[in-house]
N, C-alpha and C positions, 0 to 999 in steps of 0.2 A: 242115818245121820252120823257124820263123823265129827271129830272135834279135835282139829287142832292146837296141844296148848304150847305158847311161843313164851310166857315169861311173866309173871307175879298174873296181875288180873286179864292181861294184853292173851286173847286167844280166835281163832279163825271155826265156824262153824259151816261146815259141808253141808249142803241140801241137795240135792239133785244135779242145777248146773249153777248152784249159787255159793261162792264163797263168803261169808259175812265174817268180817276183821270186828270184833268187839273192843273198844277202847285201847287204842294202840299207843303204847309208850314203847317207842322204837329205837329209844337214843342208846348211846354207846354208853359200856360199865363206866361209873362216877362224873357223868354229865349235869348232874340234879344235887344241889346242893344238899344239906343231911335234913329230913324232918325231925328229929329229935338230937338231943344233944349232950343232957344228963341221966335221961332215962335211960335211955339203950346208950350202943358205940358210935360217936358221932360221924359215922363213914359216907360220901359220897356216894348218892343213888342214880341209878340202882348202882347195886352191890355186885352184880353178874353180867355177864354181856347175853346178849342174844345168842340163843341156839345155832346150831352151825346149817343146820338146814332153813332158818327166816327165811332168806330170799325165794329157795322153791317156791315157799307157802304164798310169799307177801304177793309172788308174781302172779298167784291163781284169783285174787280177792276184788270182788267184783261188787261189793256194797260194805260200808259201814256201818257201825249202830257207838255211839255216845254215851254213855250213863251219865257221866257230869265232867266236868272242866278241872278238877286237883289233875297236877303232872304227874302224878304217877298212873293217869289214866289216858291222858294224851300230855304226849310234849309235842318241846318245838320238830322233834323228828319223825312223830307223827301227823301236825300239822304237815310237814312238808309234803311226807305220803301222799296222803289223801289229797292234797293240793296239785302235787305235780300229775300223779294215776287220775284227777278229776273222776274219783271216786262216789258213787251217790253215797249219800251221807242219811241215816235216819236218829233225832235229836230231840230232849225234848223243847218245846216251844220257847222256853225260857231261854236257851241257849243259844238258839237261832242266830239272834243278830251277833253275838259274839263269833260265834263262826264263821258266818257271812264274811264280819271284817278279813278275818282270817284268810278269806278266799275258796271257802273251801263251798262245795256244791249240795246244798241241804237238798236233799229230795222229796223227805215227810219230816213233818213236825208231830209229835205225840202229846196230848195232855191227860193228865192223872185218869185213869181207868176207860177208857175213850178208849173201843177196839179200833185201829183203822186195816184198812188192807195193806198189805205187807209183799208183794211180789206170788200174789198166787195164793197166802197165807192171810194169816193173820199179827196183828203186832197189838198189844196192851200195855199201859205205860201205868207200873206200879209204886204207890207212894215207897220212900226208903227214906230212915231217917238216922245219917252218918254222926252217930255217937250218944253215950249216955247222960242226960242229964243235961246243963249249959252249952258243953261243946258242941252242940248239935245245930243251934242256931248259928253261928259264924261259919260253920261248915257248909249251908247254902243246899242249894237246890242238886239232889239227888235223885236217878226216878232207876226202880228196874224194871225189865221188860217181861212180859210172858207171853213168846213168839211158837206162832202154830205154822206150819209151815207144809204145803198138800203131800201126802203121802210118807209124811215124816213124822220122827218124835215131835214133842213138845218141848219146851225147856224154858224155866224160867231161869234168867237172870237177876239174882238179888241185887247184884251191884254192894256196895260200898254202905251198910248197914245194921244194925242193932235188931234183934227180934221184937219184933211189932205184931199185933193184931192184923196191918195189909198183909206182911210176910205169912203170919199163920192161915189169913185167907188163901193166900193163893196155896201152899200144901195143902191145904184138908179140901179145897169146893173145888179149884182148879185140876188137881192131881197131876204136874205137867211128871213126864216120862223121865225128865231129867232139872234135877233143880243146881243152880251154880251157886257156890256160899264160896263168899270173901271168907274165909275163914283164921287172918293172920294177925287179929286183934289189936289192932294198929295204936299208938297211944303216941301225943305228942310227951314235952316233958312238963305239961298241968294237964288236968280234965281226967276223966274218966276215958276208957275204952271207944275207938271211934268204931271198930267194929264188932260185931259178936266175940264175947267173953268164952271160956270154957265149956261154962253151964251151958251157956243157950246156943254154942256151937251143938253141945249134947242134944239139945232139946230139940232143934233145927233135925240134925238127923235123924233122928228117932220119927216126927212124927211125916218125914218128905215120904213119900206114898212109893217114889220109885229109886233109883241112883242119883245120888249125889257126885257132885263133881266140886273138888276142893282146890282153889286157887289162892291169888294174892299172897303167895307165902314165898319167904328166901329170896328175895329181890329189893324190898325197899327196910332202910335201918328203922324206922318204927313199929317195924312188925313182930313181935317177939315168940309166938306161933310158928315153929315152922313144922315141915314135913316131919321127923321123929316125935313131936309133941304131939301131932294130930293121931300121926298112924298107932299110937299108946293108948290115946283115950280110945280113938276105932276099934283095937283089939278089946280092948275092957266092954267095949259096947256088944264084942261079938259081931260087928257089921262090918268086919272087913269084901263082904260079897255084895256090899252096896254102895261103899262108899268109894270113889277113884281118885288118887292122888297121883296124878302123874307129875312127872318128870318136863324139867323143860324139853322145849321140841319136839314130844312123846306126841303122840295121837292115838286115840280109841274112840270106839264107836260103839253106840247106845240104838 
């Protein structure tokens, strides 16, 4: 398995002859108005343009996968994508008719822990719950996925969430090959953290079974996590050989 990562959570997963675009925010630097505004700097997101290799990647991408509907996980440049490419689409059920309207071509619908088959594989739709405390309910329906795919790693995608008890199921009983953590502690300007804090970024890696892959970071202004924060605590943790923080447009393979 390869993993192409294209820019904050927006990344392409290699399988054999399948490429899977994971929540695509494809618009140009300062398209998306700022999520926050006195906490952080209130800049126009994202913050960066897309890698200079996208188009390669976007031309290979033969199915999508959804976590949830905030624009920093799909925008309108992503809708367009998958719209125009008439993309299969895998979402979960919740989301469905939204996207429908959208135009865009749902292929499978997933509900909370429900394995379906997945092109050959298999796909599980895992509860994720986007933030600490109140903000969590206005934040809405979030799912990640833990996709098995024939002859390949495993990889869960946490998506857009806080350390939970589902999250700690799927490390310790699942053990997928490769676990993805939003890792950029995202916070409007009230509430608590929308997504994993320091500590249980710590705690998230320490107990993931195999590699980590650390995203969501340096693209959108609510994230105040980025790459030199992570790669500090990684050193202190001593797990620099399991944890991968790439670079945009970077790819490695698990």
């Amino acid at each position: 398995m390869k993993i192409h990562h294209l820019r904050s959570a927006t990344f392409v997963i290699e399988s054999n002859k399948h490429f899977i675009l994971v929540d695509p925010m494809l618009g140009k630097k300062g398209s998306i108005p700022p999520f926050a505004f006195f906490r952080h700097k209130p800049r126009k997101n994202p913050y960066v343009e897309m890698p200079t290799n996208t188009n390669e990647i976007l031309n290979k991408v033969t199915h999508a996968v959804i976590t949830h509907l905030h624009p920093d996980h799909i925008d309108s440049a992503g809708y367009m994508f998958l719209k125009t490419k008439n993309i299969p689409v895998t979402c979960s059920q919740h989301d469905e008719k939204k996207l429908r309207k959208k135009g865009l071509n749902i292929d499978k619908t997933v509900d909370y822990n429900v394995p379906i088959n997945f092109y050959g594989g298999k796909i599980t739709c895992i509860q994720a719950r986007h933030g600490y405390g109140f903000i969590a309910k206005p934040m809405g329906n979030v799912m990640g996925f833990y996709i098995e795919l024939p002859g390949d790693s495993s990889i869960y995608i946490s998506s857009d969430t806080i350390y939970t008890k589902d999250v700690e199921r799927v490390l310790t009983e699942l053990k997928p090959d490769i676990s993805v953590l939003a890792a950029g502690s995202a916070q409007f300007d009230f509430g608590g953290p929308l997504l994993m804090n320091l500590k249980d970024i710590e705690k998230f890696i320490s107990i993931a079974p195999n590699k980590v892959y650390a995203n969501h970071m340096e693209a959108v202004n609510h994230c105040p996590t980025d790459r030199s924060k992570l790669k500090k605590l990684v050193t202190q943790m001593c797990a620099e050989n399991k944890v991968i923080i790439p670079n945009d447009g970077e790819t490695f393979e698990v």
